[in-house]
LOLUM-157882 format. One line per 4 residues: number of its first residue (from 1); their letters; for each residue x, y, z of C-alpha. Coordinates in nm, 3 decimals, decimal comma, m for minus. Layout:
NUM> a> X:Y:Z ~ ...
***
This chain:
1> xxxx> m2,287:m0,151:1,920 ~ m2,080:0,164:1,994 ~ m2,306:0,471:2,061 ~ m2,174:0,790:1,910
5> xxxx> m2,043:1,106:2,134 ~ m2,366:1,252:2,164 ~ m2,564:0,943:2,210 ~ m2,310:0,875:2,499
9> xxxx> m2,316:1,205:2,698 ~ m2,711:1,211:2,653 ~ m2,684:0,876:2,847 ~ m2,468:1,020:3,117
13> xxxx> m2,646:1,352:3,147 ~ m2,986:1,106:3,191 ~ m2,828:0,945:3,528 ~ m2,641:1,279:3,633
17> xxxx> m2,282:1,324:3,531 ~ m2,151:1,673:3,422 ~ m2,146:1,663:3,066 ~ m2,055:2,027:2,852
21> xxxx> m2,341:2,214:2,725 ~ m2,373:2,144:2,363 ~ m2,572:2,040:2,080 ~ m2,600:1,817:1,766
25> xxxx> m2,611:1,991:1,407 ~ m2,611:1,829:1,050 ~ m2,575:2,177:0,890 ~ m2,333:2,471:0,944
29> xxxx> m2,625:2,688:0,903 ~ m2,769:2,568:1,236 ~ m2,504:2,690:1,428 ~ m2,604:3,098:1,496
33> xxxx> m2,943:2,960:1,649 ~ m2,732:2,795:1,981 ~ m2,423:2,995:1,996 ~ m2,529:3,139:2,336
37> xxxx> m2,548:2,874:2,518 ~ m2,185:2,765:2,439 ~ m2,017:3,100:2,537 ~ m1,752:3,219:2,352
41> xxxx> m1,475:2,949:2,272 ~ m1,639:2,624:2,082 ~ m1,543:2,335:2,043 ~ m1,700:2,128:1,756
45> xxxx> m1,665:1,741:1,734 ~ m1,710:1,499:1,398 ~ m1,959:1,242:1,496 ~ m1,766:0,933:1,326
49> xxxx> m1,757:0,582:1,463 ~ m1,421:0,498:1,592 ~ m1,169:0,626:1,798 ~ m0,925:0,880:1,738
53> xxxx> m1,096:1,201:1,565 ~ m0,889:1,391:1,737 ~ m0,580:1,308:1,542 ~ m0,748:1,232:1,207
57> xxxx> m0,849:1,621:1,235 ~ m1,228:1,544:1,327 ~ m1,238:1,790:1,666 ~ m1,169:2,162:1,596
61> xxxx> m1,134:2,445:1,826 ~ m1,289:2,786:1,727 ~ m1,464:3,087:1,878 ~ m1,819:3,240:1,811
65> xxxx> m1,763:3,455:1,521 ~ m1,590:3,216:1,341 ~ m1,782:2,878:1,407 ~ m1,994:2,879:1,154
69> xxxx> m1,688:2,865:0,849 ~ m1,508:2,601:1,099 ~ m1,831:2,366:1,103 ~ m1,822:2,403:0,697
73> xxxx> m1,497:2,304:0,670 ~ m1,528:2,018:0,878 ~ m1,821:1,876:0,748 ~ m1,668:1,894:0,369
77> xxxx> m1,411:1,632:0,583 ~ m1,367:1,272:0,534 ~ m1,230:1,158:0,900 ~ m1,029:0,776:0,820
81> xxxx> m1,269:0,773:0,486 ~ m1,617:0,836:0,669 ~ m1,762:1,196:0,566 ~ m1,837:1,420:0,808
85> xxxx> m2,244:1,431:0,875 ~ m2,300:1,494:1,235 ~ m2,166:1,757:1,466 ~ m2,130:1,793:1,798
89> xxxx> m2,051:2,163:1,905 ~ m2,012:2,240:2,269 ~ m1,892:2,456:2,513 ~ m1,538:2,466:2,516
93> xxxx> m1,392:2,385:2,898 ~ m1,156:2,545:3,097 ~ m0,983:2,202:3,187 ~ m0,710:2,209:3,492
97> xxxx> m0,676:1,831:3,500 ~ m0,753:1,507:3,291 ~ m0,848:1,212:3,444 ~ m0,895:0,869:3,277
101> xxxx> m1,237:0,653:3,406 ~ m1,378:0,335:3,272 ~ m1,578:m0,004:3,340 ~ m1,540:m0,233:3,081
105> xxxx> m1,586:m0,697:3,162 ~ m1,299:m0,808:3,327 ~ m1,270:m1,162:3,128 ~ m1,079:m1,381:3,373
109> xxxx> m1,371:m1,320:3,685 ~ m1,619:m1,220:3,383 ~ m1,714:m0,906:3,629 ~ m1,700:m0,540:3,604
113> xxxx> m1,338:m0,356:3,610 ~ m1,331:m0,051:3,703 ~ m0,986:0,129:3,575 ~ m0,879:0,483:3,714
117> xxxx> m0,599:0,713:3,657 ~ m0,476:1,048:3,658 ~ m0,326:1,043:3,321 ~ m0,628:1,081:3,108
121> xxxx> m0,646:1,192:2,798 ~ m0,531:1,084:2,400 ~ m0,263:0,898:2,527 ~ m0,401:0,692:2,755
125> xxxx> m0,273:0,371:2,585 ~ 0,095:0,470:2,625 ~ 0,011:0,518:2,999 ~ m0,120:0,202:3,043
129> xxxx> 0,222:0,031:2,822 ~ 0,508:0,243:2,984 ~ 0,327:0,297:3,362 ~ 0,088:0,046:3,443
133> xxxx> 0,138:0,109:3,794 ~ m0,038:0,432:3,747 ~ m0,372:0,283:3,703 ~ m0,556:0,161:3,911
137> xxxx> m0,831:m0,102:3,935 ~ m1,101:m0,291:4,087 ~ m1,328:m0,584:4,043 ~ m1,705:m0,507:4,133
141> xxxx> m1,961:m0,761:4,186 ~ m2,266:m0,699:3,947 ~ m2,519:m0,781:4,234 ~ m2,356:m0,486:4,422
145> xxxx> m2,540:m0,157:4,332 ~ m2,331:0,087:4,431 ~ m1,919:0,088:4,480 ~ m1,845:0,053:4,837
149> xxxx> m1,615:0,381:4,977 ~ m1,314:0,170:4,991 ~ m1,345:0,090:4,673 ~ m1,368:0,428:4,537
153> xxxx> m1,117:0,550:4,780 ~ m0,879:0,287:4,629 ~ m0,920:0,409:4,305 ~ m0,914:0,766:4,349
157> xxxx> m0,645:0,802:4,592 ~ m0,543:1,178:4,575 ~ m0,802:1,273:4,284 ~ m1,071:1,517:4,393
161> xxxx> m1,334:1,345:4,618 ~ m1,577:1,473:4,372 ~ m1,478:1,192:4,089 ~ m1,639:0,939:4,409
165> xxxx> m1,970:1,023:4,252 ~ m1,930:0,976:3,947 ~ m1,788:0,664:3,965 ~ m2,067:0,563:4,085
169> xxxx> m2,303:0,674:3,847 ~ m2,086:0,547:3,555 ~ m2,143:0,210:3,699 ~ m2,514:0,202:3,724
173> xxxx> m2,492:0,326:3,311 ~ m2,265:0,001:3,266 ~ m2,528:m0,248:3,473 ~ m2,827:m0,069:3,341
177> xxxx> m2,757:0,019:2,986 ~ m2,603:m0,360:2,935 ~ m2,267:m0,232:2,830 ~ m1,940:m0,358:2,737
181> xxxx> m1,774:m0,064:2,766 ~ m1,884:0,287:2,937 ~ m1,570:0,564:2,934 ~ m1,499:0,884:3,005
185> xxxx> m1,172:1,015:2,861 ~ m1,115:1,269:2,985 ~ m1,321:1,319:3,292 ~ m1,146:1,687:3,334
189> xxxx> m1,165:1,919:3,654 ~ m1,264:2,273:3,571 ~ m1,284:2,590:3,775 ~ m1,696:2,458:3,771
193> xxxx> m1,692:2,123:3,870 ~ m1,624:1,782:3,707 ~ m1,732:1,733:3,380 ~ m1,719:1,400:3,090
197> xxxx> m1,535:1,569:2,834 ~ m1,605:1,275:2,638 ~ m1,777:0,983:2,636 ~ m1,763:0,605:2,464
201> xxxx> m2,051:0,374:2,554 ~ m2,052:0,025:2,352 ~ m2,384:m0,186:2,381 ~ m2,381:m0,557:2,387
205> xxxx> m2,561:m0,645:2,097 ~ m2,753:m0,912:2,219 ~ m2,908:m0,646:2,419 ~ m2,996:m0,388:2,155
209> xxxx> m3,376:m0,475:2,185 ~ m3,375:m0,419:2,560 ~ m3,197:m0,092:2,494 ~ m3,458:0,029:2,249
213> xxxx> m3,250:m0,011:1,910 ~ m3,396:m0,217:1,619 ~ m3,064:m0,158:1,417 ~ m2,708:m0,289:1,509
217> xxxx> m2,561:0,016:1,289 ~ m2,148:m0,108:1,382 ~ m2,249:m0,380:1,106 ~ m2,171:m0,377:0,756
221> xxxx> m2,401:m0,466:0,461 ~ m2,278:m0,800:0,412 ~ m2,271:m0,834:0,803 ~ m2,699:m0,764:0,781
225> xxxx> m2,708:m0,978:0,566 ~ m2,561:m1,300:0,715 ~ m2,799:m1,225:1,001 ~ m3,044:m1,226:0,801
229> xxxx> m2,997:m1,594:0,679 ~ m2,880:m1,703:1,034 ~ m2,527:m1,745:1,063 ~ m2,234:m1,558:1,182
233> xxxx> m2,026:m1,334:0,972 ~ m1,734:m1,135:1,046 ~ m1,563:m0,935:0,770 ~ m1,122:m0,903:0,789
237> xxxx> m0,944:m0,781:0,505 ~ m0,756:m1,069:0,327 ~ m0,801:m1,255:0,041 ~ m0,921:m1,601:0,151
241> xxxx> m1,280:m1,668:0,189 ~ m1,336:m1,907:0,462 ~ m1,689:m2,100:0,556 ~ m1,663:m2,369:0,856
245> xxxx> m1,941:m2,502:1,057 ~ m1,858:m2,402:1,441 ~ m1,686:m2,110:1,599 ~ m1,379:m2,359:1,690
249> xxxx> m1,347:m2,506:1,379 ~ m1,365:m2,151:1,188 ~ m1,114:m1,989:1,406 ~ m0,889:m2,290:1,331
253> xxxx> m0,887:m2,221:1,003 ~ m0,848:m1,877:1,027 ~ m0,525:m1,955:1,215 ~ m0,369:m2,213:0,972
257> xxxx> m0,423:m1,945:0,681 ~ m0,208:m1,742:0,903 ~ 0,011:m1,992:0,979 ~ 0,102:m2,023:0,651
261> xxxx> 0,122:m1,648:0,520 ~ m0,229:m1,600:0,391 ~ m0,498:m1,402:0,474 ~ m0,831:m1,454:0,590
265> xxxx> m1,115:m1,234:0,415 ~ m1,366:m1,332:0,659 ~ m1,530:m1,530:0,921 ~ m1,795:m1,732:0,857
269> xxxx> m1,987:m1,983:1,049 ~ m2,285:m2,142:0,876 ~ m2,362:m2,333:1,247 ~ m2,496:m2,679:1,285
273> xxxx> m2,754:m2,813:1,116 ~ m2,705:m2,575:0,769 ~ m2,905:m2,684:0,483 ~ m2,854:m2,648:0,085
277> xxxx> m2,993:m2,305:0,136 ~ m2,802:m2,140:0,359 ~ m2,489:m2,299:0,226 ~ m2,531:m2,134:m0,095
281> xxxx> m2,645:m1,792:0,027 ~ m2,294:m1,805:0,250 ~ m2,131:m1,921:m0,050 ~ m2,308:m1,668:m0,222
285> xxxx> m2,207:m1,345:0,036 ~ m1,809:m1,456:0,014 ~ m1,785:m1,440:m0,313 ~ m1,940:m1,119:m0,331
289> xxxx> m1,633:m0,973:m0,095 ~ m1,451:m0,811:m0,422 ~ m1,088:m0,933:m0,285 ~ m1,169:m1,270:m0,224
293> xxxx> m0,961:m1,484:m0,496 ~ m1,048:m1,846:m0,310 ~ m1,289:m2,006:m0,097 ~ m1,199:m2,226:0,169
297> xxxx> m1,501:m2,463:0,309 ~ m1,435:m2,618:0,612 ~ m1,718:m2,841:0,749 ~ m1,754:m3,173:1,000
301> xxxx> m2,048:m3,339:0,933 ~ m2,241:m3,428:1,213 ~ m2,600:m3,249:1,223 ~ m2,488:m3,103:0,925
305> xxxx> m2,514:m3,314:0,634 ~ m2,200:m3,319:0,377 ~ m2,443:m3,377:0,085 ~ m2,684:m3,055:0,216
309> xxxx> m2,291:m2,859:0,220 ~ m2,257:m2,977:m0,141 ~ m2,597:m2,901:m0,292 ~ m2,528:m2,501:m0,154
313> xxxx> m2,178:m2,508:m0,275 ~ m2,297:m2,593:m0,655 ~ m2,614:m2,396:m0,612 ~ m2,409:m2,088:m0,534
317> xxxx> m2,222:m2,083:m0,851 ~ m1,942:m1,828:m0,769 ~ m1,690:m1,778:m1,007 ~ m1,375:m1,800:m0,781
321> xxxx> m1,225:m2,128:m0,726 ~ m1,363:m2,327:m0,417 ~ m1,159:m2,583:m0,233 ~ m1,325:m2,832:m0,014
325> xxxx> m1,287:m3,040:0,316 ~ m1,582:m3,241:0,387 ~ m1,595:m3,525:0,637 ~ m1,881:m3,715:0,879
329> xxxx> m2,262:m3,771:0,787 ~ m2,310:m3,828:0,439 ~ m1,938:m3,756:0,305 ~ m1,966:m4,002:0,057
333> xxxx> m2,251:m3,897:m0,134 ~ m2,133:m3,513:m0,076 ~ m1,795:m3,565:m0,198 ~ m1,986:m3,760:m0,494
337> xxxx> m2,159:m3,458:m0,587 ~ m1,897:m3,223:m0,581 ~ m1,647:m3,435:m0,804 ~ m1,915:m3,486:m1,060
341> xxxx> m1,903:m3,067:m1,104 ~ m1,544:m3,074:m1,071 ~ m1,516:m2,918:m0,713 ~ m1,111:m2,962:m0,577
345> xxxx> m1,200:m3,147:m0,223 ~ m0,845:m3,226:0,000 ~ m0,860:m3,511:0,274 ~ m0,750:m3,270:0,575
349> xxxx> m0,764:m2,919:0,669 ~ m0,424:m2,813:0,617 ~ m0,410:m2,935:0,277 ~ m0,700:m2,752:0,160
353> xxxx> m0,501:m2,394:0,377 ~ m0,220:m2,487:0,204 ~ m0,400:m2,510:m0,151 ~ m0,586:m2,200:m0,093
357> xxxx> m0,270:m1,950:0,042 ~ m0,078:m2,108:m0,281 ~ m0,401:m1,974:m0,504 ~ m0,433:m1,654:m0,348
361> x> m0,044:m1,597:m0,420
***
């Protein structure tokens, strides 16, 4: 789960990196109240999950006498079709130099990477495509504490020693806070120090407990809800429904749609073992997705039953068109059941793609 801006830097500012004085406001009218502790220039940040405020017109630089009609017109914003709610007005920094800092799970040694560069800031992405050589990195042991110096020397090279530090610190939020990701971009030197301009810190969700939340909020409704019956759920933006039994399998299919121009409106993956009633409520939550025209279910029967699959299937009673592949424990009498309610059920895989991407079309 991605924590927002403020959530972040109150992380940060817990283990002791530099973050700007500022505050969180859901009302313009808040504003006059903490004005003095932000000095004269403000700068006042849309709290909205994802990346890229900046451009969408969701951070807005103002003064004091004029802050409080900026934070009204920002929060009658929509930022990327979110409304604006939450505001995060600061201190605005007198910023000589933007650095670029992160630790994020390095997949191939499945250990911390550490990335570094002197080209911070929004276009960090076009720094890493057009000059890789210009950041640098390092792989960090998780049983290590602390970065040893050479480490930190190698990736600071001629940055100010003071970034050592923090380095340091941002690595102990990334072991102790469980993260995926923990950012700062821009770490920016000022005529006061080194400060976090901003911040990203993204939870591992299987961690959320540990880490005191009791809500994954980066999940949609129909998300909840497939958690709530005990199977995985991912929503995409096709118009394919797709239900398989196993992450492989799933992702298969997923491909093959591709493969053969469609589009996938989901992920689903009822796992092993799925009985009549979880079948039907996944059957159930696809056909809910408004743009779904077909379903495509995909299941091996092995723990899972083929004649469980087909008692959910006709249970759900969806009114789009469902197109089945059944095969393993049971096929027989599943198969049975789903011909007798007139159910479409293809021999392989890609026949039952191919069926579905020539009904969605």
């Amino acid at each position: 789960m991605k924590l927002r801006e403020y959530e972040a830097k109150k992380v940060l500012r817990e283990y002791g990196i530099p973050v700007p004085a500022g505050f969180l406001t859901r009302s313009a009218t808040d504003l006059p109240a903490h004005l003095d502790q932000l000095g004269d220039n403000v700068v006042l940040k849309a709290q909205v999950d994802f990346g890229g405020r900046g451009k969408a017109g969701g951070i807005l630089m103002t003064n004091k006498k004029n802050a409080v009609a900026t934070a009204q017109s920002l929060f009658g914003k929509e930022i990327k079709g979110l409304p604006v709610q939450e505001i995060l007005a600061e201190q605005r920094l007198d910023i000589r130099h933007e650095y670029y800092l992160s630790i994020t799970v390095d997949r191939s040694s499945k250990q911390p990477l550490i990335l570094f560069t002197e080209s911070g800031g929004v276009d960090i992405e076009i720094t890493a495509k057009e000059h890789p050589e210009a950041i640098h990195k390092v792989i960090a042991n998780p049983l290590m504490r602390d970065i040893p110096p050479f480490m930190i020397r190698e990736l600071v090279g001629t940055a100010p020693k003071e970034i050592g530090p923090i380095i340091n610190k941002l690595y102990r939020v990334f072991l102790e806070k469980d993260a995926l990701l923990a950012e700062i971009n821009p770490l920016v030197t000022t005529p006061d120090g080194v400060f976090a301009a901003d911040a990203k810190l993204i939870i591992d969700d299987n961690a959320l407990g540990r880490q005191g939340f009791s809500v994954n909020r980066d999940l949609t409704e129909r998300e909840r809800e497939a958690e709530k019956h005990g199977f995985s759920y991912v929503e995409l933006n096709g118009s394919i429904g797709v239900i398989g039994n196993g992450a492989g399998l799933t992702m298969s299919t997923l491909d093959l749609i591709e493969f053969y121009g469609g589009r996938a409106a989901n992920f689903l993956d009822v796992g092993g073992g799925a009985e009549s009633e979880r079948v039907m409520h996944a059957v159930r939550l696809v056909g809910s997705v408004p743009s779904v025209k077909v379903i495509v279910v995909n299941l091996l029967g092995g723990i899972t039953k083929c004649d469980e699959v087909a008692r959910g299937i006709i249970k759900a009673a969806i009114s789009q068109k469902v197109i089945v592949r059944l095969a393993g424990t049971n096929e027989a009498e599943g198969r049975a059941m789903l011909s007798a309610k007139g159910y479409e059920m293809l021999d392989t895989m890609d026949l039952v793609v191919k069926k579905a991407v020539e009904v969605a079309a």
